[in-house]
C-alpha beads as a LAMMPS data file, in Angstrom:
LAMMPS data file: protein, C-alpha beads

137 atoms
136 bonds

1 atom types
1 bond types

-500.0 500.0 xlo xhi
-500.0 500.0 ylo yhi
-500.0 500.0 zlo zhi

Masses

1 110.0

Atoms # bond

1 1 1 0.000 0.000 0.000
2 1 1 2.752 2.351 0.773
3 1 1 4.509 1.957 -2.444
4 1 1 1.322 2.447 -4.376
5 1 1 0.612 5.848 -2.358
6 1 1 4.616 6.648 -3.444
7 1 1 4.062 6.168 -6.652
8 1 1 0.982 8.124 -7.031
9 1 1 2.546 10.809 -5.051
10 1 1 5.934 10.797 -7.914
11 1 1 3.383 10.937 -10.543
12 1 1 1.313 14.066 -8.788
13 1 1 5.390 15.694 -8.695
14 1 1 6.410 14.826 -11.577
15 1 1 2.915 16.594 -13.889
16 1 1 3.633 19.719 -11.394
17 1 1 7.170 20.134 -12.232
18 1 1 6.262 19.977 -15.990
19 1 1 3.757 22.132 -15.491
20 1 1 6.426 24.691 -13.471
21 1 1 8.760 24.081 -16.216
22 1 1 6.280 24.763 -18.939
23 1 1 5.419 27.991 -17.280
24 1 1 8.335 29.418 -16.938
25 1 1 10.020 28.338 -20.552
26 1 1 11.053 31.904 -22.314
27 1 1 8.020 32.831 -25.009
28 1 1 9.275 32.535 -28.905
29 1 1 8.884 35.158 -31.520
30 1 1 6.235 33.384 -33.858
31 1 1 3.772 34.261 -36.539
32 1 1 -0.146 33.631 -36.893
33 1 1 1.324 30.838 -39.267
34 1 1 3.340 29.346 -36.374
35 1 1 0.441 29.909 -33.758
36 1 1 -2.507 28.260 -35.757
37 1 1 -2.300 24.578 -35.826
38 1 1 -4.489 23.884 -38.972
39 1 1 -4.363 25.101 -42.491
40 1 1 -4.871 28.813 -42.811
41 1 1 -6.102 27.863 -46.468
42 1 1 -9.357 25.875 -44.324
43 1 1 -10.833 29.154 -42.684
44 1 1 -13.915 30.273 -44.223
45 1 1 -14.861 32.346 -41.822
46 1 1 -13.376 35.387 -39.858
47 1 1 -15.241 36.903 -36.958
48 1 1 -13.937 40.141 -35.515
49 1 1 -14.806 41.848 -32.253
50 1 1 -14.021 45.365 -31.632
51 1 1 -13.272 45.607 -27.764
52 1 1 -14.400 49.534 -27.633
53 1 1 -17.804 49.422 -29.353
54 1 1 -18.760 45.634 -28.466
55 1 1 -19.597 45.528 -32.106
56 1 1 -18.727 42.192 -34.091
57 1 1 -18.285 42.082 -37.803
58 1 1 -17.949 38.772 -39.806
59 1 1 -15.987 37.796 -43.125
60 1 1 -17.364 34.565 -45.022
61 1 1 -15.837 35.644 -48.525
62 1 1 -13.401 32.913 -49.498
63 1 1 -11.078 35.725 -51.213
64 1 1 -11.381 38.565 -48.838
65 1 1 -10.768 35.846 -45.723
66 1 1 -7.364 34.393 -48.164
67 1 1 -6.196 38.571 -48.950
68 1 1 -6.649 39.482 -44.980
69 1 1 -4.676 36.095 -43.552
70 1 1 -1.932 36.814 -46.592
71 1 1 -1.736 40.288 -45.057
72 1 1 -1.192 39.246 -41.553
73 1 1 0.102 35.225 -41.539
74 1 1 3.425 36.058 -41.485
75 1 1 3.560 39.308 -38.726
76 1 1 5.741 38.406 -35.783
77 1 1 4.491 38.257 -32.182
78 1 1 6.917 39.214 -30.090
79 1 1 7.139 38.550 -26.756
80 1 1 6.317 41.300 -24.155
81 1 1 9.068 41.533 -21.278
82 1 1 6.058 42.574 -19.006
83 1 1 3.320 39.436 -18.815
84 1 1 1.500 41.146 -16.556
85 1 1 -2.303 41.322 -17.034
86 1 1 -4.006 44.182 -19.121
87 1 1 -7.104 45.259 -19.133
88 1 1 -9.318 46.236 -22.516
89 1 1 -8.600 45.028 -25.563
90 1 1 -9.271 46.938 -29.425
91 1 1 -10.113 43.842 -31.533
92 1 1 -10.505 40.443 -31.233
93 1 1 -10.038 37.549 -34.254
94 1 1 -11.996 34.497 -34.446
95 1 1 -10.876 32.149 -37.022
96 1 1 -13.293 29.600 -38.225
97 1 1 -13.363 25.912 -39.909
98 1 1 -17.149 24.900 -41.322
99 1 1 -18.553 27.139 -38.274
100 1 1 -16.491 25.696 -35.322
101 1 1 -13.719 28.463 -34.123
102 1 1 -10.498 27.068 -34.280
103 1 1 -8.266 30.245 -33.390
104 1 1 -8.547 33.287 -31.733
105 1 1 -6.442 36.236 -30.496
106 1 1 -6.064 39.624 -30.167
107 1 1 -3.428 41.576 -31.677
108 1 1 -1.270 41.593 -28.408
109 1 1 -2.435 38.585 -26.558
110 1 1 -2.213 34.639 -27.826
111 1 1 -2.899 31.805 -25.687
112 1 1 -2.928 34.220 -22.538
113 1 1 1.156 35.139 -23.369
114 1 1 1.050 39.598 -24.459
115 1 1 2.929 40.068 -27.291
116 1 1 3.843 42.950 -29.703
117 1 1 3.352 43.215 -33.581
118 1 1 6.155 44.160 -36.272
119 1 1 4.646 45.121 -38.431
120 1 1 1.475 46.524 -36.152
121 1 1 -1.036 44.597 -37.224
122 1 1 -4.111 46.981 -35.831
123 1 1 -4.307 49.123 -38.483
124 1 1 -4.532 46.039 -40.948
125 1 1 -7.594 44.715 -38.648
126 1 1 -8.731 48.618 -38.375
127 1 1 -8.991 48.697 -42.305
128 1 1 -10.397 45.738 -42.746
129 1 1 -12.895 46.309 -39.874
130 1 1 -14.045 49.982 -40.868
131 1 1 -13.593 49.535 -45.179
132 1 1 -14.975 46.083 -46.253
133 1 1 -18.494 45.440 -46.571
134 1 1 -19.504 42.685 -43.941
135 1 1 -22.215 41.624 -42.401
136 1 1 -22.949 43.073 -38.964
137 1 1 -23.379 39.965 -35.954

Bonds

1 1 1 2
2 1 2 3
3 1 3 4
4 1 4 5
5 1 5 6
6 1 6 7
7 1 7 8
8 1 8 9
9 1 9 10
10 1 10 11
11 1 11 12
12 1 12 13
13 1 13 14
14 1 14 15
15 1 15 16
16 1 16 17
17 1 17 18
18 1 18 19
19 1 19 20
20 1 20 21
21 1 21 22
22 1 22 23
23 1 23 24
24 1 24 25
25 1 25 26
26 1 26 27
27 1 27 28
28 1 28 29
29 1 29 30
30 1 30 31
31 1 31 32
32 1 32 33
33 1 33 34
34 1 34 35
35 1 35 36
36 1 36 37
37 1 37 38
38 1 38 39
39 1 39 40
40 1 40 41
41 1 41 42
42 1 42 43
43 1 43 44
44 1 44 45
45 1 45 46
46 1 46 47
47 1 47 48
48 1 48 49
49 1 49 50
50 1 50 51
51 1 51 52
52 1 52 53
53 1 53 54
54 1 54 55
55 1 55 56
56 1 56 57
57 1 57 58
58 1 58 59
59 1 59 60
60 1 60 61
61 1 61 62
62 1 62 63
63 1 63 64
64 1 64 65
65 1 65 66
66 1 66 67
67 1 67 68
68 1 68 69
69 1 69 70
70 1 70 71
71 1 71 72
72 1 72 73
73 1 73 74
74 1 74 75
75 1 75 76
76 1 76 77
77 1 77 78
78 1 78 79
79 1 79 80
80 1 80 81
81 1 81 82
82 1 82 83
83 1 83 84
84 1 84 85
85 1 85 86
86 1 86 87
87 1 87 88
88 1 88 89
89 1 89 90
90 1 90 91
91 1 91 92
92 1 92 93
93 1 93 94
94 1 94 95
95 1 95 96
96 1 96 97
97 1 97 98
98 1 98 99
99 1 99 100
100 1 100 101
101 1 101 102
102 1 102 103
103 1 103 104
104 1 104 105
105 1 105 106
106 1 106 107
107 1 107 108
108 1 108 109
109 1 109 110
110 1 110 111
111 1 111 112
112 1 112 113
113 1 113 114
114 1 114 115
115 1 115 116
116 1 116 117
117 1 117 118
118 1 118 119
119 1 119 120
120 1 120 121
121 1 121 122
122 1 122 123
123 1 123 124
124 1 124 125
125 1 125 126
126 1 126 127
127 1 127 128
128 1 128 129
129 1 129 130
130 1 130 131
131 1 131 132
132 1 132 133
133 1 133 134
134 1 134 135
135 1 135 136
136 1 136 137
C-alpha cells in the first residue's frame, strides 16, 4: 500500500514540475502561421470583435478571408518583457473551420502570453474592420 501511495505521489510531482517548467520556458517570436495549428487555407470564416464598441463584424468571402490572412500570416508576435495582465482590448479575431472556431487572439495577446506586432497589425484589422463590406453579428 505504501509503495502504491509513493508512486501516485511521484506521478502528482512529476505533472507539477512539468507544469512549473512549462510555465516558466522563455516565449518565442512566432507568426499567426506558427500559432494556428491547422491550415490557414481551411478558414472560411473570420469573426472580428471590436473591444471599444462591443460591435462584431464577420468575413465569409473565401477571397477577402485568403487577402486578410496573406496580409497578416506572417507578422511576428513578439514577446512582451512585461506578462503582466491588461485590461481592454481593441479587436478580437476568431478564425473559423465549417462554423467551429479554431483560433482566436487579439493583436497583443495569444494563448494568454502579451505580445507585440512588427509590423502593427491593428491598423490592418482597423482597415479591414471599418472599409470592407460585412455583415454586422
Amino acid at each position: 500500500m505504501k509503495k502504491r501511495v509513493g508512486l501516485v505521489f511521484c506521478i502528482v510531482m512529476i505533472f507539477a514540475l512539468f507544469g512549473c517548467i512549462e510555465k516558466w520556458m522563455p516565449l518565442e517570436t512566432k507568426t499567426l502561421s506558427e500559432f494556428y495549428e491547422g491550415n490557414l487555407e481551411e478558414v472560411n470564416k473570420v469573426v472580428i470583435a471590436d473591444g471599444t464598441t462591443g460591435g462584431k463584424k464577420t468575413l465569409n468571402d473565401s477571397k477577402q478571408i485568403k487577402d486578410f490572412l496573406d496580409k497578416i500570416k506572417d507578422i511576428k508576435f513578439i514577446p512582451e518583457e512585461n506578462q503582466e495582465d491588461v485590461k481592454g482590448w481593441r479587436y478580437s479575431v476568431a478564425l473559423y473551420v465549417d462554423d467551429e472556431e479554431t483560433f482566436k487572439f487579439l493583436p497583443s495577446q495569444v494563448n494568454g502570453n502579451y505580445y507585440y506586432t512588427e509590423p502593427e497589425m491593428i491598423p490592418i484589422i482597423d482597415d479591414l474592420y471599418n472599409s470592407l463590406v460585412m455583415q454586422e453579428e
